[in-house]
N, C-alpha and C positions, 0 to 999 in steps of 0.2 A: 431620846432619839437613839434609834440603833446603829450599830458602828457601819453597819450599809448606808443609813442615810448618814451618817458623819462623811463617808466616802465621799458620796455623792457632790457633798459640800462642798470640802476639802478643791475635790475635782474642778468642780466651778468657779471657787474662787483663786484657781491658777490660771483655769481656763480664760478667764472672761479678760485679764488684762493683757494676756498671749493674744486672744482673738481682734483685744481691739488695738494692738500695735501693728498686731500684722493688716487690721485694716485700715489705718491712719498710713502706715508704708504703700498698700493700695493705689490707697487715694492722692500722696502726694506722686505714686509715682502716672499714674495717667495725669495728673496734671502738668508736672514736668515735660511729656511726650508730647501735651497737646501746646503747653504754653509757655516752657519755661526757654527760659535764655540759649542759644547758639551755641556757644560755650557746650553746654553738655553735651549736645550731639554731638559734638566735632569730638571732645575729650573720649566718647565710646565708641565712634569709629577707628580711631589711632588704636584703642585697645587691640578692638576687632581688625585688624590689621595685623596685630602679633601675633594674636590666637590664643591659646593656654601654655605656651610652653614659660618656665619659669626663666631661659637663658635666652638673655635678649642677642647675645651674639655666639661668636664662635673662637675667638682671639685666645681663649688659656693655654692648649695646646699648641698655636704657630712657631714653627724651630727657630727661636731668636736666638743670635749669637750675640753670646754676653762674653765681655772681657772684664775679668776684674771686678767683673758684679755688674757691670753697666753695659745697656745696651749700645751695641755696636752698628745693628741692623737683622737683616735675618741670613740664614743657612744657604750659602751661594749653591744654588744647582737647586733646592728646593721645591717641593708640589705639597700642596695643600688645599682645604677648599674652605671658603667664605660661607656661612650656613647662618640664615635668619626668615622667619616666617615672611619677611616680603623680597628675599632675594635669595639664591643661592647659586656660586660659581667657584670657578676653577682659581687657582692663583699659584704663575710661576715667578720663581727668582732667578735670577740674572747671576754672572761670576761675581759682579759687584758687592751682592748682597742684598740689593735693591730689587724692586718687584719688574719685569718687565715690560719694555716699550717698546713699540714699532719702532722702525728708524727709514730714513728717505735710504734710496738706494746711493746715495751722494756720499749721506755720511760718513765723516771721518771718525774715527774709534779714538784716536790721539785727542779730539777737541773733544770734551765730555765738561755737559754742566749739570753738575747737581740740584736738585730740588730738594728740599729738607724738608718735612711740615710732616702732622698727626695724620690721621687715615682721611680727610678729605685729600690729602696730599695722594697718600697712599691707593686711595683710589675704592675702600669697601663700598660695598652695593654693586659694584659694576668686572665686567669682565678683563684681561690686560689690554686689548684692544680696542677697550672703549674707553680706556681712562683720559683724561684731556690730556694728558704726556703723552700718552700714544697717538692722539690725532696732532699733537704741536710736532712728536716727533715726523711725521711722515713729510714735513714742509719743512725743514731745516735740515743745513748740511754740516750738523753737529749733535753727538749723539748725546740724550737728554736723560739723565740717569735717575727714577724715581727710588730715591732711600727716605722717603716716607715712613712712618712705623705708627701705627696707630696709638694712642697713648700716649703720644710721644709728646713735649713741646719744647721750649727753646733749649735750657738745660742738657736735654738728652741728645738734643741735635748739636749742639755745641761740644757734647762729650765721645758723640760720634764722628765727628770732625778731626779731633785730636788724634782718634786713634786709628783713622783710615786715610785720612791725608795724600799722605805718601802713597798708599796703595792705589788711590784713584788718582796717582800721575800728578799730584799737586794741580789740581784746578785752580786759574785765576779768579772764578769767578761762583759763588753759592747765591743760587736763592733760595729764601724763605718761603713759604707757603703759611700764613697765617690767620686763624680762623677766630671769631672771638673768643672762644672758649678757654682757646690759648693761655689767656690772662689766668683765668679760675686752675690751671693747671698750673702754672708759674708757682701763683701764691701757693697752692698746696703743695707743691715741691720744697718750699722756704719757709713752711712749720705753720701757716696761719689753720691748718685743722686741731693745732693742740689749744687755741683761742683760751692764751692768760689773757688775766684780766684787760678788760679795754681792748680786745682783737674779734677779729671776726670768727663768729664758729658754724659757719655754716655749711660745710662742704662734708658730705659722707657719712659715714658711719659714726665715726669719732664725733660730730654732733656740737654740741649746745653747751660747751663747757667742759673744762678739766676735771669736774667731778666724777667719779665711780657711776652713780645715780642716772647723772647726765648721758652720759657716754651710753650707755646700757640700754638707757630709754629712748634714744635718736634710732640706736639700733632696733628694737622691738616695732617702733613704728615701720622704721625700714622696710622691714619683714613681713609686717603686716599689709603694708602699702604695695608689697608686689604679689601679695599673694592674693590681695585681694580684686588687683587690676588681672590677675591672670586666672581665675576664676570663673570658669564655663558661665554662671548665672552671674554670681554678682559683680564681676566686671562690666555688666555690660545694663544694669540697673540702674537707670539715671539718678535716680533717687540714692544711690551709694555715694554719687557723685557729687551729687547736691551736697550731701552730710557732710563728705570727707574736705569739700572745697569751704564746708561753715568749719569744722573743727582746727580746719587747718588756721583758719584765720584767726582763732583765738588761740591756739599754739602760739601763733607767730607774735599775737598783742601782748601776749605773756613775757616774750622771749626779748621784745622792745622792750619793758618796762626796765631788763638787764641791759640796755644797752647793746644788745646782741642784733645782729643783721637775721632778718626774715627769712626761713625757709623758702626757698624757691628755686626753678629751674636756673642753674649755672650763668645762661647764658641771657638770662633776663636780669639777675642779681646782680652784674656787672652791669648793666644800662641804665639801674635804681640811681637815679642822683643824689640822696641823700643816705647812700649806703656807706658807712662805714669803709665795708670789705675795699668798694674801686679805690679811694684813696690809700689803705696798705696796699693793695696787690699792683698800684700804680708805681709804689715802689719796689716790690719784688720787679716787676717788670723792668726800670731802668738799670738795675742792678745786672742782671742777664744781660741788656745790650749792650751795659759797659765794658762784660764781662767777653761780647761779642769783639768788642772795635778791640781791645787786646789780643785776641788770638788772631784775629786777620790780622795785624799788626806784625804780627809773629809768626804767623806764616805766609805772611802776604798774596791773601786774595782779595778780594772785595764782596761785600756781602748787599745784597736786593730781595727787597721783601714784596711780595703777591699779601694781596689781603682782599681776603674773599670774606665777604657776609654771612651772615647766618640767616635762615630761614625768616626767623622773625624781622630782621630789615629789611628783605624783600619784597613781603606781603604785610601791610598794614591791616589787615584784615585780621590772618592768624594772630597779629600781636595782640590785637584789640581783644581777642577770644581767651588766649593766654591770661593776661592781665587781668580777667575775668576773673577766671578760675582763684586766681589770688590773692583777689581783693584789689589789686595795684589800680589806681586813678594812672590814666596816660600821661598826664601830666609829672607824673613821679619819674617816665621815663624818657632819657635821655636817647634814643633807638641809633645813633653815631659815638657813640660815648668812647665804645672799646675803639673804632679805628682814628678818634681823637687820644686816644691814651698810647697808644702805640706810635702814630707819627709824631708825636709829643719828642716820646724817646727820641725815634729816630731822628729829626729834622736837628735836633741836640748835637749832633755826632755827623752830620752830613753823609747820614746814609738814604740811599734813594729808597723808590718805593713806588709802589703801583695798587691804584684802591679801584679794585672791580663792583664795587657796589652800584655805582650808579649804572652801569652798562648792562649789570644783571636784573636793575629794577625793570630793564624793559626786553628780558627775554622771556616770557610770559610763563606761564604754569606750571606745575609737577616738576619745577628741578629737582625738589629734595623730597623724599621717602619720607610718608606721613609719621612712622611709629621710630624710624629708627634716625630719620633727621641727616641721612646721609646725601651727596651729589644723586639723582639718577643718572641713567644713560641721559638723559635729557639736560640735567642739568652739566655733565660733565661736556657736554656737544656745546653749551654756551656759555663756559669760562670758556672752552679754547676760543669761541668769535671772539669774545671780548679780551683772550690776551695778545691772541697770534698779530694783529696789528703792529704792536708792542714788543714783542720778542727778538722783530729784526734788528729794531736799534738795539738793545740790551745786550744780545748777544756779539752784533758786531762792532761793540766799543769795545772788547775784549778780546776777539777773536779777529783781526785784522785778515787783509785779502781777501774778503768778501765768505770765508768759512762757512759765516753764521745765517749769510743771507736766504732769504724765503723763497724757497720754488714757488714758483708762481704758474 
């Protein structure tokens, strides 16, 4: 045989196992398009949503003022802008340090209540004027002061309190804004991403264990897993999806056989009932609120917690789609779990509290941004129906001579 036809060979037998994977990926992917589960459409429009850019937000650069290493809030007088493939706006800060709010023409500047909570609090996705503080503010005649900070959860709001206090005129009265996620933040603040043995290692980069190996490898997937969603072509190939949501499921069967909780979205892995993670992070959780009723103690104000849902307790639909993607039986999940683990703490300690879940189950569609999971305009228009009800009394148990009361 001459080394041309040895070529030739050679060629074809690369050729022919190239050709017929690329046509086996084909084939599964028109059939996916024509017949495969719900689940993957939905999972490639949220992609298509973000578009190719690899930065899902804009938050590294925001002028946060840090004391002592720890956030305080942001840079009073501040402008900045919010940038994400399904939103982008303006964002001013207040002398407070907090983002700002309308106010009734009523209000008094002496009576100011704090809102504390991560950027649902804070208000990204949406403009200062469409945030629900800014429509609760236009109906009270007490000025409502959003120090929000995205990232943030109890910890940091707790550590913000200390050191602003005083400057905000000792307010009687803080509320929480509490999102489930809250929890997965809590624990990660209280070391459960270094997951010794017998803990949860599920959250981030740091990954699937104390090992070199481990750590390394949770990362590389990382990596690969956003580069692959943000991917002009293969992002948006159901068939990528299909694969990544089978590989992932034997990741995670591996990762059971350690005793380790399942890779998955934050805010589902906390509603798992037989996760490991909710039972420690139920106690990083009470820990902070203990840690809460001490400093109100100490500087005496009273603290009231908002607990706002996540997209997945809203719509039972999307959950069911979710769960899909990762194997999870509905049955595994718990969809009340996080606002049962928090009024747990709370009713412990006789702090009040207010759960907007049900009010939001029947404000209907598009509250929350497909890719980035934020309130829309829409959804922020219906926490304020469902708190402003609610805010007269809260406010004017605190605020005596009618202050706090609701322009009507």
């Amino acid at each position: 045989m001459s080394d041309q036809a040895r070529s030739v060979s050679y060629l074809k037998v690369c050729l022919l196992p190239l050709g017929g994977f690329l046509a086996a990926i084909l084939i599964l992917e028109v059939a996916l398009r024509l017949f495969g589960p719900s689940w993957i459409a939905y999972r490639v429009r949220e992609i298509e949503s973000r578009g190719s850019s690899l930065s899902v937000g804009s938050d590294a650069l925001w002028p946060i003022d840090r004391r002592n290493g720890k956030v305080a809030g942001f840079i009073p007088g501040a402008r900045f802008a919010a940038s994400h493939p399904e939103y982008s706006h303006p964002v001013q800060i207040d002398e407070w340090g907090g983002r700002a709010t309308l106010k009734s023409d009523s209000a008094r500047d002496e009576k100011r209540v704090p809102f504390l909570g991560d950027s649902m609090s804070f208000g990204v996705g949406v403009r200062d004027s469409e945030t629900y503080l800014s429509l609760l503010g236009r109906e009270v005649n007490v000025r409502l002061l959003n120090l929000g900070v995205p990232g943030s959860s109890l910890p940091n709001q707790l550590d913000a309190i200390e050191r602003k206090h005083r400057e905000l005129g000792s307010p009687p009265l803080y509320l929480f804004v509490f999102f489930p996620n809250d929890i997965s933040e809590i624990a990660w603040q209280h070391g459960l991403i270094l997951n010794k043995e017998g803990r949860s290692g599920w959250y981030g980069s740091g990954g699937r264990g104390n090992s070199p190996w481990a750590i390394r490898w949770e990362r590389e997937l990382s990596w690969l897993n956003l580069h692959l969603a943000c991917h002009p072509l293969f992002g948006r190939l159901y068939s990528v999806q299909f694969l990544k949501s089978q590989l992932l499921m034997v990741y995670n069967l591996f990762y059971q056989t350690r005793k380790i909780d399942r890779r998955m979205d934050p805010s589902l892995l906390v509603m798992t009932q037989d996760s490991h993670f909710a039972d420690e992070a139920g106690e990083c959780l009470g820990k902070e609120v203990e840690r809460l009723v001490r400093l109100s103690r100490r500087l005496r104000f009273a603290p009231f917690f908002i607990l706002i849902p996540d997209r997945y307790q809203v719509y039972p639909e999307l959950l069911r789609m979710r769960a899909a993607y990762y194997h999870l039986n509905l049955r595994e999940i718990d969809v009340e779990l996080p606002q049962r683990m928090i009024k747990e703490k709370l009713r412990e300690h006789g702090i009040p509290f207010l759960d907007l879940l049900e009010c939001l189950r029947t404000q209907g569609k598009d509250l929350y941004y497909r890719q980035d999971f934020h309130l829309t305009p829409a959804g922020h228009r219906a926490v304020k129906e469902c708190l402003s009800p609610h805010l007269k009394r809260i406010v004017a148990s605190y605020f005596p001579e009618g202050s706090g009361a609701l322009r009507r």
